[in-house]
C-alpha positions as CSV (number, residue, x, y, z in Angstrom):
1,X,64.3,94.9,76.4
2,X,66.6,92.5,77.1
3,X,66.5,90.3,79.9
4,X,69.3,90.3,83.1
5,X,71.7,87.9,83.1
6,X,72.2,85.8,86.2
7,X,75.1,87.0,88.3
8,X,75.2,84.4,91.3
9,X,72.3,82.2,92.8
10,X,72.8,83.8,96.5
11,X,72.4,87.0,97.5
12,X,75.8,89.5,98.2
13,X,75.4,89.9,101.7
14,X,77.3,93.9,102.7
15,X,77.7,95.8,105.3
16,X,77.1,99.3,104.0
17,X,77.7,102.8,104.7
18,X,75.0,105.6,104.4
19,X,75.5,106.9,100.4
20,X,74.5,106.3,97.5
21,X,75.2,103.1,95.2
22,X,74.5,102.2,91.7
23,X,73.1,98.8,91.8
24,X,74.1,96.3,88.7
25,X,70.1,95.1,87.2
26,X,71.6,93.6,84.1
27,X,74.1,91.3,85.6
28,X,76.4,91.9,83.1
29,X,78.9,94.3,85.7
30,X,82.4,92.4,86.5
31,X,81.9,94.6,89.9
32,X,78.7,92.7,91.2
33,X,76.7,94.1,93.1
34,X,77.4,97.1,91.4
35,X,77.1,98.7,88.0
36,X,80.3,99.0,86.0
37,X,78.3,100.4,82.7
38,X,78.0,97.0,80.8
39,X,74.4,97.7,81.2
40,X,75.3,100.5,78.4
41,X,75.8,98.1,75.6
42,X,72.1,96.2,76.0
43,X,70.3,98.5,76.9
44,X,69.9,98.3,80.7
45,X,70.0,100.5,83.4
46,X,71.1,100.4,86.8
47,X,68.8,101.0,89.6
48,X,70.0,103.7,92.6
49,X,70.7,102.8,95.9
50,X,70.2,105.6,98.7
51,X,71.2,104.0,101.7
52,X,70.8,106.0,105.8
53,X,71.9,103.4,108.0
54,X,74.9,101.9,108.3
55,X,74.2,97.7,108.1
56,X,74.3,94.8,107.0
57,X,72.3,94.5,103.6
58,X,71.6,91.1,101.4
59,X,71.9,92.7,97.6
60,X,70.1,90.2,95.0
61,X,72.3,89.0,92.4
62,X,70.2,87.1,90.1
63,X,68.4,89.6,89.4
64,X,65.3,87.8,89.4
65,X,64.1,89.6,93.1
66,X,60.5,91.4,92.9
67,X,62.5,93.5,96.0
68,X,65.2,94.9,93.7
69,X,68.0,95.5,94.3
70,X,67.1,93.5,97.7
71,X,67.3,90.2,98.0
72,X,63.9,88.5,98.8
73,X,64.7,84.9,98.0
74,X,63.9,84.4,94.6
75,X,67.0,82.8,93.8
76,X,66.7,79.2,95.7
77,X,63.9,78.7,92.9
78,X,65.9,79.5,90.2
């Protein structure tokens, strides 16, 4: 499988609505945080988002986080 690429090294700080979202895990999406379907052409898949309060969220976007598709700090050792 091949591996995500880096999208930023901080996190995409939202303030979201209850729904559901289509995170981007390959990094490859023009639309980061979220998929666009480059994933489609490596391989990838996106991972789901089902979010019941309405708040602020920080979304990881080098998509090295072990809290995907949460931020959990990972990138400031990248």
């Amino acid at each position: 499988m091949p591996e995500a690429i880096i999208a930023a090294r901080m996190p995409a700080v939202l303030e979201l609505e209850p729904g559901e979202y289509w995170w981007c895990a390959c990094g490859r999406s023009a639309n980061q945080p979220w998929c666009d379907g480059s994933h489609k052409a490596v391989g990838m898949s996106p991972i789901q988002l089902v979010i019941s309060e309405k708040k602020r969220y920080a979304l990881c976007q080098c998509k090295q986080s072990a809290k995907r598709p949460f931020c959990d700090g990972t990138h400031k050792q990248l």
